[in-house]
C-alpha positions as protocol buffer text, in pm:
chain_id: "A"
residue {
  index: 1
  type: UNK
  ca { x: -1963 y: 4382 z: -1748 }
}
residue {
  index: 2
  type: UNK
  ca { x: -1952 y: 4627 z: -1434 }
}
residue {
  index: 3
  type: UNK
  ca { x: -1903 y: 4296 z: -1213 }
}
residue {
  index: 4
  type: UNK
  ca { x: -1521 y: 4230 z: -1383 }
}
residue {
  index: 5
  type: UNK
  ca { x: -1199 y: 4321 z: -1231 }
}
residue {
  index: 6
  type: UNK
  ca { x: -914 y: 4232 z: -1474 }
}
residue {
  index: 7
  type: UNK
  ca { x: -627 y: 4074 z: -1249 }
}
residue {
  index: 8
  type: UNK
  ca { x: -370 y: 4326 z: -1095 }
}
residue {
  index: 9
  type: UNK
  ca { x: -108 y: 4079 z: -1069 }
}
residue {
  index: 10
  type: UNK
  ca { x: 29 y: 3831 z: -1367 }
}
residue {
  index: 11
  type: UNK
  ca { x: 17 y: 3479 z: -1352 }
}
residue {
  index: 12
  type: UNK
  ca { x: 323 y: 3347 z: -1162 }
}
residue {
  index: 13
  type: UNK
  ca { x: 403 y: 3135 z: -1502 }
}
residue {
  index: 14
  type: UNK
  ca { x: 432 y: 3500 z: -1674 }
}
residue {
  index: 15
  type: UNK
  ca { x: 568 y: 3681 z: -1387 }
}
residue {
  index: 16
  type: UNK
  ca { x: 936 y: 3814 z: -1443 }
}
residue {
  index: 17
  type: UNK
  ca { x: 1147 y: 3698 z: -1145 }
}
residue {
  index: 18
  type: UNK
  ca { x: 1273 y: 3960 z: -953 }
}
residue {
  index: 19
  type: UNK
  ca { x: 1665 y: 3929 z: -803 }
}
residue {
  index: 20
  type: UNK
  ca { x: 1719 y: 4107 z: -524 }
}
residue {
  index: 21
  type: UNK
  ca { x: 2055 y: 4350 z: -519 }
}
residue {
  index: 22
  type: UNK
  ca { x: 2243 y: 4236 z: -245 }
}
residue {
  index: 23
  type: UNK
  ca { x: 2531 y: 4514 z: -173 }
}
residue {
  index: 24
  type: UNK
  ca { x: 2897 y: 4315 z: -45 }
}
residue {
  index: 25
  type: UNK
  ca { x: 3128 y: 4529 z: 108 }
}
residue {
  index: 26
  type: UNK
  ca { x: 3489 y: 4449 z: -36 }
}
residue {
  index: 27
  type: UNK
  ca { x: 3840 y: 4578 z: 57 }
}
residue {
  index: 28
  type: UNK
  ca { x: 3976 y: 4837 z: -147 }
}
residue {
  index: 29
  type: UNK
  ca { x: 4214 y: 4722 z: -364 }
}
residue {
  index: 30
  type: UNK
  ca { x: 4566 y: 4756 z: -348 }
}
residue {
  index: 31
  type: UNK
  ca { x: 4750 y: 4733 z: -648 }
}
residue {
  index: 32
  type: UNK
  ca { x: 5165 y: 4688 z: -618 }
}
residue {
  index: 33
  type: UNK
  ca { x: 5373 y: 4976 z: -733 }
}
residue {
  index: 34
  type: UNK
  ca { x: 5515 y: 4838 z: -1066 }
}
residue {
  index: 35
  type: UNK
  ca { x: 5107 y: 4779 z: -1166 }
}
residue {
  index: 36
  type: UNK
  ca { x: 5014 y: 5133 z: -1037 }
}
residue {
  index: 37
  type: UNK
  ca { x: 5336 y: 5353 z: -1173 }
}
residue {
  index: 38
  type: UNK
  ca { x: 5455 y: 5197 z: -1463 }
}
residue {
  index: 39
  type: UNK
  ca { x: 5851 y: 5419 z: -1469 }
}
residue {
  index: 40
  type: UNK
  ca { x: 5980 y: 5785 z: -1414 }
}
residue {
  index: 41
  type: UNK
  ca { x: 5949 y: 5990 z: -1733 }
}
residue {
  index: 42
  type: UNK
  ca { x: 6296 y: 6123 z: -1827 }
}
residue {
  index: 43
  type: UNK
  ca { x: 6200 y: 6404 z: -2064 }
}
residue {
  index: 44
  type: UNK
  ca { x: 6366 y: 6772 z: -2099 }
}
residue {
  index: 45
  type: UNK
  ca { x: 6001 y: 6913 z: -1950 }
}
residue {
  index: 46
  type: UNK
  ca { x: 6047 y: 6600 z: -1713 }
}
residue {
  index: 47
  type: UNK
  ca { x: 6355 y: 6750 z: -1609 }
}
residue {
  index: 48
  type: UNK
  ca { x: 6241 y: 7134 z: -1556 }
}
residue {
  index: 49
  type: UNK
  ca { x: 5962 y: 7072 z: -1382 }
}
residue {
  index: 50
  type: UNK
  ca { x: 6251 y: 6886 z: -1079 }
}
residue {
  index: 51
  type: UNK
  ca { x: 6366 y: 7212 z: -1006 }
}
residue {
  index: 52
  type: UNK
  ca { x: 6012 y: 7290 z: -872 }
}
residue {
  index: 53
  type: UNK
  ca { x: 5992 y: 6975 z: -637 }
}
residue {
  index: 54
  type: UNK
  ca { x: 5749 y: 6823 z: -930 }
}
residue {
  index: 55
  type: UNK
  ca { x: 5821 y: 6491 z: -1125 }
}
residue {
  index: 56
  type: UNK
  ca { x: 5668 y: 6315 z: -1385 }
}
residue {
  index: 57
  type: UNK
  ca { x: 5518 y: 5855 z: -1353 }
}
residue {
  index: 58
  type: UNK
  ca { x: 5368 y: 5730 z: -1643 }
}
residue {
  index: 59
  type: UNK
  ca { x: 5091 y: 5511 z: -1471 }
}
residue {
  index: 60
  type: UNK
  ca { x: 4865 y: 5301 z: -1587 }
}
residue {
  index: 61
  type: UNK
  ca { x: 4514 y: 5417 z: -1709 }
}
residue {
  index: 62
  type: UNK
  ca { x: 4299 y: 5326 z: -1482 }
}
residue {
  index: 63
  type: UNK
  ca { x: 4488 y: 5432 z: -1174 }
}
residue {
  index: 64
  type: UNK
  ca { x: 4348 y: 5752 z: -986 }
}
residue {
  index: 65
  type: UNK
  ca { x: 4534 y: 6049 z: -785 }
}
residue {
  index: 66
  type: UNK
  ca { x: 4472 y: 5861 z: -466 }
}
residue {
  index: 67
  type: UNK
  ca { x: 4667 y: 5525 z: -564 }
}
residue {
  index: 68
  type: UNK
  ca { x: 4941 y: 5784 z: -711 }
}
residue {
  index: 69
  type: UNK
  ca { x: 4993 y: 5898 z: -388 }
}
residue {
  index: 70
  type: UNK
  ca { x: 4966 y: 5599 z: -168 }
}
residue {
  index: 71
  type: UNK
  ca { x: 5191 y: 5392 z: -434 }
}
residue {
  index: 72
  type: UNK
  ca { x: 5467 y: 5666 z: -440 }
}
residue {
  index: 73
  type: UNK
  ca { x: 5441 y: 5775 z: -73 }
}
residue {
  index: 74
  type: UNK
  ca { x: 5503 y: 5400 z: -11 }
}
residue {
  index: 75
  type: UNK
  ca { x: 5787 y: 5346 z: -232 }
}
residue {
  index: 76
  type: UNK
  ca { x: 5969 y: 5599 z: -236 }
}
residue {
  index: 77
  type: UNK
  ca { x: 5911 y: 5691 z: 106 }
}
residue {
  index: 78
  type: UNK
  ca { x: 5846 y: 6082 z: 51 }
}
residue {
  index: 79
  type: UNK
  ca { x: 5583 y: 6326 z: 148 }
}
residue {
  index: 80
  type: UNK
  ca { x: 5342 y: 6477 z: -139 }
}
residue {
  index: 81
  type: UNK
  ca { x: 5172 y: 6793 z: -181 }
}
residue {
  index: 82
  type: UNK
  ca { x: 4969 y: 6719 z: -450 }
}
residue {
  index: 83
  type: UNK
  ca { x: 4917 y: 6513 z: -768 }
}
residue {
  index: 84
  type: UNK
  ca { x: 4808 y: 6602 z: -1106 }
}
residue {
  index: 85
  type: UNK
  ca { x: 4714 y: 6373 z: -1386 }
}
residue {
  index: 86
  type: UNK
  ca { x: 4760 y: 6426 z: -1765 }
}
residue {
  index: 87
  type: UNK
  ca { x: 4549 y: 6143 z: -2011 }
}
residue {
  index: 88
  type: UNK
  ca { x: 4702 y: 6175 z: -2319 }
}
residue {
  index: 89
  type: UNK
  ca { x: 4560 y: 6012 z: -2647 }
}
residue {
  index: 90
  type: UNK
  ca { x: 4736 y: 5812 z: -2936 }
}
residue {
  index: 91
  type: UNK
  ca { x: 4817 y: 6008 z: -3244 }
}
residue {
  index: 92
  type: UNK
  ca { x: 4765 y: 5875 z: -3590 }
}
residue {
  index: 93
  type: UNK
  ca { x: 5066 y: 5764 z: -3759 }
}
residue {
  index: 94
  type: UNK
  ca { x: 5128 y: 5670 z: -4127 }
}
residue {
  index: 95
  type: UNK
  ca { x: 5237 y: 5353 z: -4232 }
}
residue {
  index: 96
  type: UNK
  ca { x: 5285 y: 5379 z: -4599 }
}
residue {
  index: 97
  type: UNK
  ca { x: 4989 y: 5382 z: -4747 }
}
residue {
  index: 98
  type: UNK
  ca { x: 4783 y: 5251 z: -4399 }
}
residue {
  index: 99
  type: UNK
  ca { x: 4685 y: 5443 z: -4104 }
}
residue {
  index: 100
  type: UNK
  ca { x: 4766 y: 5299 z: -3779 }
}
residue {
  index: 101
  type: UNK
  ca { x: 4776 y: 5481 z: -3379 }
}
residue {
  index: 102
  type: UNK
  ca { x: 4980 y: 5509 z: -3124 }
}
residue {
  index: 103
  type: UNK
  ca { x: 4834 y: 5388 z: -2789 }
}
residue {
  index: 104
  type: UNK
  ca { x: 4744 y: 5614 z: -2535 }
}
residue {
  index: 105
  type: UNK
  ca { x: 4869 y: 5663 z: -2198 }
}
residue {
  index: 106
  type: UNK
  ca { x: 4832 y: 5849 z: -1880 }
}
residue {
  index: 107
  type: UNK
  ca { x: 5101 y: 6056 z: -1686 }
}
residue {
  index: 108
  type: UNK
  ca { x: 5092 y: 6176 z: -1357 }
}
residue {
  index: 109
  type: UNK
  ca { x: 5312 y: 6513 z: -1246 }
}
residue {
  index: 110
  type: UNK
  ca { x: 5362 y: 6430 z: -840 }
}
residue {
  index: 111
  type: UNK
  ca { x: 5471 y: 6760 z: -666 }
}
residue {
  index: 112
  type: UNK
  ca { x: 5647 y: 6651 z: -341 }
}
residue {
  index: 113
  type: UNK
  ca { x: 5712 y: 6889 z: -22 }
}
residue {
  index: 114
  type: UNK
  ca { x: 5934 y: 7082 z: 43 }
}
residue {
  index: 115
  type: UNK
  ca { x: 6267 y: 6945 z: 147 }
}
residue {
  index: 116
  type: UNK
  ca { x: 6158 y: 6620 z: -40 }
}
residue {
  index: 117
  type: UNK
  ca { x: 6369 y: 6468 z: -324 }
}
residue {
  index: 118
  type: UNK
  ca { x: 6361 y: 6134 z: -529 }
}
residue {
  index: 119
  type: UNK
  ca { x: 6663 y: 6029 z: -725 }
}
residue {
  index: 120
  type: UNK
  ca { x: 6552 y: 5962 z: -1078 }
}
residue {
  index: 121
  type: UNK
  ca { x: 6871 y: 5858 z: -1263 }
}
residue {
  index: 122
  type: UNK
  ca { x: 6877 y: 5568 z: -964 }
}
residue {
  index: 123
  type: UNK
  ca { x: 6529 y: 5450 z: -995 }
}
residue {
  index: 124
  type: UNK
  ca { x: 6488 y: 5094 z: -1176 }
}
């Protein structure tokens, strides 16, 4: 018995195959403003928070602060300061006797610099 080596390696017929990661480089994507920043949010806090340079996109959910910025600066053709993003979740709403939810969403408050302006009540 002191003469046996079990095998260190499998037989190839039980051997898992092994895949190789292979790492592509892609673009980044850029998404179009109407699929980025879905409309202007024309609330009474909305409309405060304009006399401190800062207004209010809802976006879409799985946008982030940098395609904010590149999407508005783009667009609109402003400078920004700074970008600050508010996830908000669906409440639960009766309906009669069922429960149902609102959906969630995702609103971004873009502060612009100073001297900059965007015309809301003109925006489509």
């Amino acid at each position: 018995m002191k003469d046996y080596n079990p095998p260190t390696t499998l037989p190839q017929k039980w051997a898992p195959e092994i895949k190789t990661a292979v790492s592509v480089k892609t673009a980044p994507l850029s998404a179009s403003f109407k699929r980025v920043v879905k409309y202007p949010l024309t609330s009474e806090k909305a409309a405060n928070l304009q006399k401190f340079n800062q207004y209010v996109f809802l976006v879409e959910k799985s946008a982030n602060k940098k395609m904010i910025r590149q999407e508005i600066q783009k667009h609109y053709n402003v400078k920004i300061k700074g970008v600050n993003i508010i996830k908000q979740s669906g409440k639960i709403k009766r309906f009669g006797n069922r429960l149902g939810r609102r959906p969630a969403f995702k609103k971004a408050i873009v502060t612009l610099m100073p001297g900059e302006k965007i015309n809301i009540s003109t925006v489509k």
